[in-house]
N, C-alpha and C positions, 0 to 999 in steps of 0.2 A: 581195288577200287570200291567205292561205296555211292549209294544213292540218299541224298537229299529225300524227307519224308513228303514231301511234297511233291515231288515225281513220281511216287512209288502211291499213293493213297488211293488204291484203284478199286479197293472194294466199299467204299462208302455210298451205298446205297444208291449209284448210279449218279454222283452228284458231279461228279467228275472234279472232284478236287484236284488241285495241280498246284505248282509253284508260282506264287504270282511272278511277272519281269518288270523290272524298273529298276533295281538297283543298281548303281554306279559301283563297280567291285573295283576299291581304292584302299591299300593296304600298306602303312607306313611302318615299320619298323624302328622306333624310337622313341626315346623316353617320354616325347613329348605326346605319343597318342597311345592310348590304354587299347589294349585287346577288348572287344565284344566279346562279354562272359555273361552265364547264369549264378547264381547262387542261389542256396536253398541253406537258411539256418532254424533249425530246432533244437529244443535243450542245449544251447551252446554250441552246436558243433554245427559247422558250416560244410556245405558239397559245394565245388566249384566245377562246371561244366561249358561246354561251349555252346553257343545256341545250336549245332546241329544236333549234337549230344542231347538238348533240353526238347528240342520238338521232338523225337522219340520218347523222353523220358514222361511227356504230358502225354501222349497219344498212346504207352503203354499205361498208363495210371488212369487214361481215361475210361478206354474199354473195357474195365476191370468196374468204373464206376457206372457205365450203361450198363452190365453186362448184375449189377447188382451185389458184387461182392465186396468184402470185409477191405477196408486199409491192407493188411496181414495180406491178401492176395497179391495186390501192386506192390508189397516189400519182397516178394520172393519173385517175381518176373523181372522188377525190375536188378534185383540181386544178380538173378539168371543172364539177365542180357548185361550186365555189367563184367560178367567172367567170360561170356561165349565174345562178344563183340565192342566191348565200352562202350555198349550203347551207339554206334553207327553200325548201320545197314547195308554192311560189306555184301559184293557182289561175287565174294569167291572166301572158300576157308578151308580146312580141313576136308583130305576128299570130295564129297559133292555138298558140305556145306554152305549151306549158304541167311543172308539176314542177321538182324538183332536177334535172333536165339541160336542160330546154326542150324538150323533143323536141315535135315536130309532129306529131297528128293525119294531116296532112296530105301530109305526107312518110312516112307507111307505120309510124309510130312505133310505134300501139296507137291503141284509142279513148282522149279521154277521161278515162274513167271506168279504166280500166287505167294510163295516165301519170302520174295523181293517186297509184295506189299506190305508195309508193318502195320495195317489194321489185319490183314488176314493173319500176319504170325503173330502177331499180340492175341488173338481171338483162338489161333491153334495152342497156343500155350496152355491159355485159362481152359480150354477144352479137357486136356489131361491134369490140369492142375485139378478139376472140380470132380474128379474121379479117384483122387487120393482122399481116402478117407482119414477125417481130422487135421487135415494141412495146414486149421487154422493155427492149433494148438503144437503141432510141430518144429522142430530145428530149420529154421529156413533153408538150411542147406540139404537137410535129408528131405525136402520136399521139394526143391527145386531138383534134386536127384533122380528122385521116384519120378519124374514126367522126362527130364533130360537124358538121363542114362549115360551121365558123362561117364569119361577113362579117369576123371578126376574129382568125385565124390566131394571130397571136401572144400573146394575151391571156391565154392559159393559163399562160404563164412566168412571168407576176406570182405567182402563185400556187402554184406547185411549190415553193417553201421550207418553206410552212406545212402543204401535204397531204404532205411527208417525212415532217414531225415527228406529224402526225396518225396517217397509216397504219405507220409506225412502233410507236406505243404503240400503237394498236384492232388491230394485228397480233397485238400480244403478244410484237413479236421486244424492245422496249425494255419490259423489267417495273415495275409498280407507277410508270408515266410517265404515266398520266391519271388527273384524278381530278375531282370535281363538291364545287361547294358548294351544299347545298343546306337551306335551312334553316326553311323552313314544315314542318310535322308535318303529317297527312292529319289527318281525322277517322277516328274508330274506325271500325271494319269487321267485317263478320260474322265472328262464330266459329265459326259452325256448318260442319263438314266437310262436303266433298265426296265423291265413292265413293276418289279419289283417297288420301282421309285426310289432305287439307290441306286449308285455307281456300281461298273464292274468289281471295282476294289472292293467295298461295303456287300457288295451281294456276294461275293465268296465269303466274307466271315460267315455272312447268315446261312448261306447253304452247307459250312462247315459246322459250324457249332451244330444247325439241328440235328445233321448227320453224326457225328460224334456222342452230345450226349442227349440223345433219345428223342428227339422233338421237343427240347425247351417250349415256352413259347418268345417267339424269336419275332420284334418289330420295327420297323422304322419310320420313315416320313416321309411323306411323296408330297414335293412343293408344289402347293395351290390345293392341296386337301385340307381335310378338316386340322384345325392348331391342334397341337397336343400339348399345349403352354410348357414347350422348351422355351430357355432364357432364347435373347436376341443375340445372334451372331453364332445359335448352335449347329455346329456341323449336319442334325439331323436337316437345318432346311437346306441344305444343298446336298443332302442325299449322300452325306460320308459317314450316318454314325445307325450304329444297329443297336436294339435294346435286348438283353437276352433276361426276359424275367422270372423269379424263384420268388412267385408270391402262396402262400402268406409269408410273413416273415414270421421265423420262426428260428429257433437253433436248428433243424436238420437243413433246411433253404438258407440260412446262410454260410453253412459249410457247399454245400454246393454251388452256393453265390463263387466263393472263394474257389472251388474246384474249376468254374468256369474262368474265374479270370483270371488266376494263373496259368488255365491254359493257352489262353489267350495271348497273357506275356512269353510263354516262351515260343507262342508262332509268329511275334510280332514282327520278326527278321522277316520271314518268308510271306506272312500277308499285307507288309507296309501298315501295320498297327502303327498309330500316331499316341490315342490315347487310351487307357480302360481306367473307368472308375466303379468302386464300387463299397461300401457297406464304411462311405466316410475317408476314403481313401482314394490317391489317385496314382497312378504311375504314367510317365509321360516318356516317350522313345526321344532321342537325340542327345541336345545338351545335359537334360535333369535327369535320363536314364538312371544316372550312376545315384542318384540320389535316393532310387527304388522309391518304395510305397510312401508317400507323403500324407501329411493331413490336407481333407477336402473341405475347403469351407464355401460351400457355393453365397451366392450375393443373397442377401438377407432379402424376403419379401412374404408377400403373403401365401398362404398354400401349406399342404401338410411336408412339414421338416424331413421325418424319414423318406418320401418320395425324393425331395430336394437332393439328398446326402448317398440318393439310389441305394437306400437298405433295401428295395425288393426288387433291384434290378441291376445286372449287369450292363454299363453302357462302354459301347468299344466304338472308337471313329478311327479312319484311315487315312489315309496322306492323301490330296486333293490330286 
């Protein structure tokens, strides 16, 4: 069996992250209705994952970007968890294996109930990863080695072509290169705000992103406060849309622009993500899913263009 990352995210800073409920779990089997997949293409070569697969694969990539390390670090965890696990958070493996890396109980790993979280084992990883000295300039394999201590050394090479192209795009250094089809609608969900001035839905993005990566600074709208001249008819005034901002803009803020909002898409399943736009681009859940990253032309008016087009801000709304 495995766990869903969203049941398991228990060490986030107290924020009690969880799987949001609402989805109507409706699953056809025929030609006429496409699987909900991820994708991730860089220099030509595409990774094809499932969205349980992809929120691991954002949430190991993530904490690799709080935690202030190199791309080169998220290519060998996520390498690593791709030969121990395919990347789901198995509840049982080899002896007392357990998680997206296998790490052992047993072997001084954590309890448990700690290895099941994949922000704690993503974070035990990078732990011995950052004690191999030069791992940046290393064999991905000899250095996913040196922390795992597999029976199978070289097993991780199979795998370093697909965790480029992954931590690549969940980096943010390749833009608008991941994206999710996703295509069940949740059931509706409260409207009633929070002190936040968002919905339930809308305040777990926000209390997830801060927690995730570092304290963005993370806003939204609380109807009958001051405008923030969103267009009319914006989700911000009924309290469904979060702004996660990386100002100034610059090249290293909008790679993390893109680090945020691909993480974003691939949580979209599990926080009923409707839309995320960001730096001219928009990707929308449902019908246009499969369309991925489209151009954003917001309605021409007056005001500064790159605010319009959210080049300093990631904007993410949820399903109502």
């Amino acid at each position: 069996m495995r766990m869903r990352t969203g049941l398991a995210l228990l060490g986030l800073a107290g924020v009690g992250v969880a799987a949001a409920v609402g989805y109507a779990v409706v699953q056809q089997v025929t030609p006429l209705f496409q699987p909900d997949q991820c994708t991730a293409t860089v220099g030509g070569r595409t990774v094809t994952i499932d969205p349980e697969q992809a929120e691991n694969a954002a949430l190991i990539t993530a904490v690799s970007i709080d935690r202030g390390m190199p791309a080169r670090a998220a290519t060998i965890a996520l390498a690593t968890a791709y030969q121990e696990s395919k990347l789901y958070n198995l509840e049982s493996g080899d002896r007392d294996s357990l998680g997206l890396f296998q790490q052992r109980p047993s072997q001084g790993w954590g309890s448990p109930t700690q290895i099941l979280d994949p922000y704690y084992s993503a974070n035990a990883f990078y732990d011995g990863l950052v004690k191999v000295d030069g791992y940046e300039s290393m064999r991905v394999t000899e250095a996913a080695q040196l922390v795992q201590r597999s029976a199978f050394p070289e097993a991780y090479a199979d795998h370093e072509a697909d965790a480029r192209v992954l931590a690549s795009a969940l980096t943010g250094n390749s833009p608008h290169a991941f994206s999710c089809r996703i295509g069940d609608e949740p059931t509706a969900g409260s409207a009633k705000l929070r002190p936040s001035g968002l919905t339930r839905r809308a305040d777990l993005v926000r209390r997830e992103v801060a927690a995730v990566f570092a304290d963005p600074p993370v806003g939204g709208f609380a109807p009958g406060g001051v405008s923030t001249g969103h267009m009319e008819g914006s989700a911000h005034y009924d309290g469904r849309a979060v702004d996660v901002f990386v100002r100034p803009i610059s090249a290293q803020n909008r790679i993390r622009g893109w680090a945020i909002a691909h993480y974003l898409v691939a949580q979209a399943e599990r926080l009923q993500i409707k839309t995320v736009i960001f730096d001219g681009r928009i990707w929308s859940a449902g019908s246009r899913s499969g369309d991925g990253w489209r151009a954003y032309d917001p309605p021409a008016r007056s005001g500064d263009r790159a605010i319009l087009e959210h080049r300093d801000h990631v904007h993410v709304d949820v399903y109502g």
